[in-house]
C-alpha positions in Angstrom: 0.0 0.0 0.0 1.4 4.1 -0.6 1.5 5.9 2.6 -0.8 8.7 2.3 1.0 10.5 4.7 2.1 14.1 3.9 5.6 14.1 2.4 8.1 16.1 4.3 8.4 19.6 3.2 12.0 19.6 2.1 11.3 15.6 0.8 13.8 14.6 -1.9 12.9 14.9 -5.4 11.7 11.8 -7.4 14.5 10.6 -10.0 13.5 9.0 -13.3 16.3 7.6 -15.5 14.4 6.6 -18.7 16.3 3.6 -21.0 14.8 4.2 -24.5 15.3 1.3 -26.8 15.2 0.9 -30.5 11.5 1.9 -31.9 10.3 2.5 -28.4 6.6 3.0 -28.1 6.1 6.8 -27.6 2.5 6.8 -25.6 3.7 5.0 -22.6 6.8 6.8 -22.3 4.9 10.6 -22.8 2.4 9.4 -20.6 5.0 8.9 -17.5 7.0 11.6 -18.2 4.3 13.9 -18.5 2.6 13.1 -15.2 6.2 13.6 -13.6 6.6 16.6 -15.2 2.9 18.2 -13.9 4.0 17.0 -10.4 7.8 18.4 -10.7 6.2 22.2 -10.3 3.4 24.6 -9.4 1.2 25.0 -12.2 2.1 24.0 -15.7 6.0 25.6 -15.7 7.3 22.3 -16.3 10.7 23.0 -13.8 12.3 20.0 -12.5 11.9 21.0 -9.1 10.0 17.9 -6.8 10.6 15.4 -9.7 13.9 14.7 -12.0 14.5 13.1 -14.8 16.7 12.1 -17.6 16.8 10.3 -20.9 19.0 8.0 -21.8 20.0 5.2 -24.9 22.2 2.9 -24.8 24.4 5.1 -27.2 24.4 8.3 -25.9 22.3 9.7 -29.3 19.0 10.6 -30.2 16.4 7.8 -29.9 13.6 7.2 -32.2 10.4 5.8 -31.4 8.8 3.1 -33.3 6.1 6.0 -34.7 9.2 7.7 -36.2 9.6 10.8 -33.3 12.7 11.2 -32.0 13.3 12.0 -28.9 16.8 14.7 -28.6 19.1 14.6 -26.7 19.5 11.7 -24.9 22.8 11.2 -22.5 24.9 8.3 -21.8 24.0 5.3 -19.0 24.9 7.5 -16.4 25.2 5.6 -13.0 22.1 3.8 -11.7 22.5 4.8 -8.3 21.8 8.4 -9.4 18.0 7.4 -10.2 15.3 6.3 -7.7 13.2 4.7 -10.4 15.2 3.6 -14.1 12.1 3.1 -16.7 13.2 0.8 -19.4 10.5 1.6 -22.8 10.5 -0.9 -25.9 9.6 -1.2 -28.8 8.5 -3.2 -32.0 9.2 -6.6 -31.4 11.4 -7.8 -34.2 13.1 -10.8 -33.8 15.7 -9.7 -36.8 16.6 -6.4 -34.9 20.1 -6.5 -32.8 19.9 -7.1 -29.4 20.6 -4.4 -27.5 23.7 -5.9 -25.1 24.7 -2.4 -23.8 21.5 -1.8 -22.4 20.7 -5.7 -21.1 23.7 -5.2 -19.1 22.9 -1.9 -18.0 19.6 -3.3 -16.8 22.2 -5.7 -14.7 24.2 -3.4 -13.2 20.8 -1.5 -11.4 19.3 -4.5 -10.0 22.7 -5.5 -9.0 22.6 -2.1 -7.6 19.2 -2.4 -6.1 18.3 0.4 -8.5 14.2 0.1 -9.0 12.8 -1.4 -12.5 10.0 0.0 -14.2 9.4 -2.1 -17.7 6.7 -0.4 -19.8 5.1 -2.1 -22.7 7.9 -4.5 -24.4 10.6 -3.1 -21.8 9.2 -5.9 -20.4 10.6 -8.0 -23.0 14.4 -6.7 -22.1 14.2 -7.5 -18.5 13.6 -10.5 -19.0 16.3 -10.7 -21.5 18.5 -9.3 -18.7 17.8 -11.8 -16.6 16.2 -10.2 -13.4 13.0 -11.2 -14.0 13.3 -14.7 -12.9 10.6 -15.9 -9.9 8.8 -12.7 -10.8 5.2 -12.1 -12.0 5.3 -10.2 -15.3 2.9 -7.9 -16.5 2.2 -7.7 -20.6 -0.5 -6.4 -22.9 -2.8 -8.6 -24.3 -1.3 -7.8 -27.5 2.0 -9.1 -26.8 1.1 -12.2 -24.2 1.3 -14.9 -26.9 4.6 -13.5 -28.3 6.1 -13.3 -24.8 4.7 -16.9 -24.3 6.4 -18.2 -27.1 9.7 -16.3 -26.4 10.0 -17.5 -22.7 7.8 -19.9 -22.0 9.7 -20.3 -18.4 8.0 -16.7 -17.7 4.1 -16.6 -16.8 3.0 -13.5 -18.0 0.0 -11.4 -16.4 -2.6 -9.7 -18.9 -5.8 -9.0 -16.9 -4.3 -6.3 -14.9 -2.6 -2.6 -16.3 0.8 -2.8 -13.8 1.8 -5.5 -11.2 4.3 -4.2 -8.6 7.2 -7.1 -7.4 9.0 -4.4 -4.7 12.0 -3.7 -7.0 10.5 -4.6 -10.6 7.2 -2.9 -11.4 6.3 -4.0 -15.2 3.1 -2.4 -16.9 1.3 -3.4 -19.9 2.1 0.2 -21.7 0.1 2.6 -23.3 -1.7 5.5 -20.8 -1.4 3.1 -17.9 1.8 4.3 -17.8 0.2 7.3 -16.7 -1.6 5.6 -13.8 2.4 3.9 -12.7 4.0 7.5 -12.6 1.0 8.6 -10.3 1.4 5.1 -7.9 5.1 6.3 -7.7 4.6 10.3 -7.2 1.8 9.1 -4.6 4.3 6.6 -2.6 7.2 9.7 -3.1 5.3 12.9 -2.6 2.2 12.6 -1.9 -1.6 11.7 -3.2 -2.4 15.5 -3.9 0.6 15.8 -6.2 0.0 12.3 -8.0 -4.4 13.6 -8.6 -3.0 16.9 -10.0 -1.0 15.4 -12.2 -3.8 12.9 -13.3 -6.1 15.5 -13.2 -4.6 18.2 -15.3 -4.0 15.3 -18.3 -7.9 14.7 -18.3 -7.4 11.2 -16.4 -10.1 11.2 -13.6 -8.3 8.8 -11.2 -5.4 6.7 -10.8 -6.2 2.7 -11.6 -4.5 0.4 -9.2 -2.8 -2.7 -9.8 -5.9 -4.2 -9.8 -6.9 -2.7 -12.6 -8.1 -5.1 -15.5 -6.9 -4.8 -19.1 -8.9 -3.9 -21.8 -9.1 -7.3 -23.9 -9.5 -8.2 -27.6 -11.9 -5.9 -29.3 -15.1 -7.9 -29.9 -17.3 -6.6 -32.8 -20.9 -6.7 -33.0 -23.1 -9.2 -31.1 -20.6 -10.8 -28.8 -22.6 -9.9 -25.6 -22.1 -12.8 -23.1 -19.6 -12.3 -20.6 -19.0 -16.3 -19.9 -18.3 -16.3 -24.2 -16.4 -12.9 -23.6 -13.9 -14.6 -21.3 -13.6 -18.1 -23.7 -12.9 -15.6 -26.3 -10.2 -14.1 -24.5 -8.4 -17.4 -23.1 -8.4 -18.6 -27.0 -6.6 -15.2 -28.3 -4.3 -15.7 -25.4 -3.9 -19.3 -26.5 -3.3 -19.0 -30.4 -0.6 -21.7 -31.3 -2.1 -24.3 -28.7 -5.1 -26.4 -29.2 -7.8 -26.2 -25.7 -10.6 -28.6 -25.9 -13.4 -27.1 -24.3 -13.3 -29.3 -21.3 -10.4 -27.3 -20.2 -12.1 -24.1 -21.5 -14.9 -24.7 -19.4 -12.7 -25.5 -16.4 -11.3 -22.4 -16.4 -14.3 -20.3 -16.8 -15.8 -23.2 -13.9 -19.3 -24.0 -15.4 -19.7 -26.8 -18.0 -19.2 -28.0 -21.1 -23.0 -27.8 -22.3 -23.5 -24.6 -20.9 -20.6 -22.9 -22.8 -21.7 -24.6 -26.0 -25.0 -23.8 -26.0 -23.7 -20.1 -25.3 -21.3 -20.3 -28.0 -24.4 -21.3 -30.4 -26.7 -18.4 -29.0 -24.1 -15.6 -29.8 -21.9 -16.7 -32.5 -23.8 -19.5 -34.2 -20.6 -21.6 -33.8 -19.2 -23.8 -31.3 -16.5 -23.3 -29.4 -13.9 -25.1 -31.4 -15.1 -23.8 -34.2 -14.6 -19.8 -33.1 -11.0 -21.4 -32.0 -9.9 -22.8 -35.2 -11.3 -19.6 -37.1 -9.2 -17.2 -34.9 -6.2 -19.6 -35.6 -6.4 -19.4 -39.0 -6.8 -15.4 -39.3 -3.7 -15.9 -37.0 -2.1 -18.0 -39.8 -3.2 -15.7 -42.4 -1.6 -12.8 -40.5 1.5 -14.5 -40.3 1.3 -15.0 -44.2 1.2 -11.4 -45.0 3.2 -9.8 -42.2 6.5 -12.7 -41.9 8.7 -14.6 -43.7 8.1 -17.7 -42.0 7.2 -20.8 -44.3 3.5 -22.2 -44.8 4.8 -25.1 -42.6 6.1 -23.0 -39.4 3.2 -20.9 -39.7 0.7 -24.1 -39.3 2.7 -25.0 -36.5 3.1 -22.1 -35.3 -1.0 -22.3 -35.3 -1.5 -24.9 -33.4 -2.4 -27.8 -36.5 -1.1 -31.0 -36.4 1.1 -31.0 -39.5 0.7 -28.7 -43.4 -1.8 -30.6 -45.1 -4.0 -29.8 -41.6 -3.5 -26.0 -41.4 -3.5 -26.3 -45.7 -7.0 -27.9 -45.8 -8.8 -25.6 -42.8 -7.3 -22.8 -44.8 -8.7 -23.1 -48.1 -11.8 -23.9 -46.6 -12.1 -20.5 -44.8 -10.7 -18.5 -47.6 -10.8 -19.9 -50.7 -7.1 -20.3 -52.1 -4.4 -22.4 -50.1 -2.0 -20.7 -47.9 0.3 -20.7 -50.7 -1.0 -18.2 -52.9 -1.9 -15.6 -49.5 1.5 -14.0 -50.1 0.9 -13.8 -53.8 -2.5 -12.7 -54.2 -2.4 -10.1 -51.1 -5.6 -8.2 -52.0 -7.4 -6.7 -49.7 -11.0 -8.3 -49.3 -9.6 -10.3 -46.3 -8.6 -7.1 -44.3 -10.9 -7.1 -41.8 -9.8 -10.8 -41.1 -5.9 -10.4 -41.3 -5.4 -9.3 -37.4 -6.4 -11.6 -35.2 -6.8 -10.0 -32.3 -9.7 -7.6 -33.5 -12.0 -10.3 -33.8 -15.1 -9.2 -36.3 -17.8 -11.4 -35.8 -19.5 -11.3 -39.3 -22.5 -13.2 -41.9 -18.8 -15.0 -43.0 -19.1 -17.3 -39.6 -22.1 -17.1 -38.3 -23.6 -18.9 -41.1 -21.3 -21.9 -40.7 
């Protein structure tokens, strides 16, 4: 829990070191910054006066954010014991880009240090590169839980709440919840009244705790059912895995029939069904946007072997997996990303 004591009147100021990595996401990291930044002063004046901070990449030079902003200048890793809080922000998640060694040892060196960690959005993804995350729960956005799944599949990753706070690691799932982790921290440093001002003055009405749930996959049109709104989330969390829905049921502790006949009465589709449809616009997603082969993809998708995934496809599409590079038109769009499900005539009528 944050004291909500009054800090003293000559308190220390807050001190935010902020790692930016390549293509870093630039909502969370305005979000934080900004809400320090209303705190720091009286007013709007922006002086660094009750809250500090710096920005740093792993090169000394400018960094640029994954939207193309750049953020000048940034400074060298200066010494993490100069920092209360260091705020490591990532970016795109490209398995081709360079590992960024500098900064994964940097990341070291501060929780050797006992230095704080604060990983926002795929910063996540770099701590537990680094190593300190081991033992630790581990905040992610929905978005990004499968990849992190697949990536470290020793790490359990939480994406029903905004931010989880482990005492020296506090890892958020990014975007303007970032905002609501800057105000936990002004609250616990300097006080509740600095942290609502903050919040306040950015059009936020109150900070979210930990507690806090995620927004999940955006369901269009009819799905109204919150047991189905639930299964529907478990599957997109669950993309290259096969659950039967005895285990889906399990989970959402009612039974097998009941979520069935649910399934039937919002989506006209049972649940494997919905499953194996959400796979596939997984698959087809993976078609247009990597270079994997029709074979890692299906795998990748949870099908037993090419000829599976090959067969399922054509059948939802129209043309084998094969020609989805080639032919790239546009009339699937509205299927291609699978986590903005769009419930349409296409499925319910199967």
């Amino acid at each position: 829990m944050i004291a909500r004591s009054k800090p003293a009147e000559h308190a220390t100021p807050l001190s935010v070191g902020f790692i930016l990595l390549n293509r870093f996401t630039l909502l969370p990291f305005a979000a934080f910054v900004d809400c320090l930044r209303l705190a720091a002063d009286e007013g709007d004046r922006s002086r660094q006066l009750r809250c500090h901070w710096t920005f740093m990449s792993s090169h000394g030079g400018a960094a640029t954010s994954s939207c193309g902003a750049v953020i000048s200048p940034c400074e060298e890793l200066k010494n993490p014991e100069n920092f209360d809080y260091l705020v490591v922000i990532g970016g795109v998640q490209d398995e081709k880009d360079k590992i960024d060694h500098r900064a994964l040892d940097y990341i070291r060196l501060a929780a050797q240090f006992g230095t704080p960690l604060v990983g926002l959005c795929t910063g996540v993804f770099a701590l537990i590169q680094a190593g300190v995350m081991k033992g630790k729960q581990c905040c992610v956005s929905w978005y990004h839980h499968g990849d992190l799944q697949r990536r470290f599949p020793d790490i359990t990753p939480v994406a029903d709440r905004i931010f989880v706070d482990e005492g020296k690691l506090i890892t958020c799932a990014g975007g303007i919840a970032a905002a609501d982790v800057a105000a936990y921290l002004i609250e616990r440093h300097l006080g509740r009244a600095w942290a609502i001002k903050s919040l306040h003055i950015m059009l936020i009405d109150e900070a979210r705790s930990t507690e806090h749930p995620q927004p999940q996959p955006v369901i269009f049109e009819k799905v109204k059912d919150r047991l189905v709104r639930s299964a529907v989330d478990i599957i997109s969390q669950h993309m290259g895995e096969v659950i039967s829905v005895e285990q889906l049921a399990q989970r959402l502790n009612t039974s097998r029939r009941n979520l069935e006949r649910k399934f039937q009465d919002e989506l006209g589709v049972s649940p494997q069904r919905f499953a194996r449809d959400l796979r596939l616009r997984y698959g087809l997603w993976l078609l247009m946007y990597s270079a994997k082969t029709v074979t890692e993809i299906g795998e990748r998708c949870g099908f037993a072997d090419t000829a599976h995934f090959s067969r399922h496809f054509r059948d939802a599409f129209g043309y084998p997996p094969s020609l989805a590079r080639k032919q790239n038109n546009t009339r699937d769009q509205q299927h291609v990303d699978p986590f903005f499900i769009h419930i349409d005539s296409r499925i319910e009528g199967r």
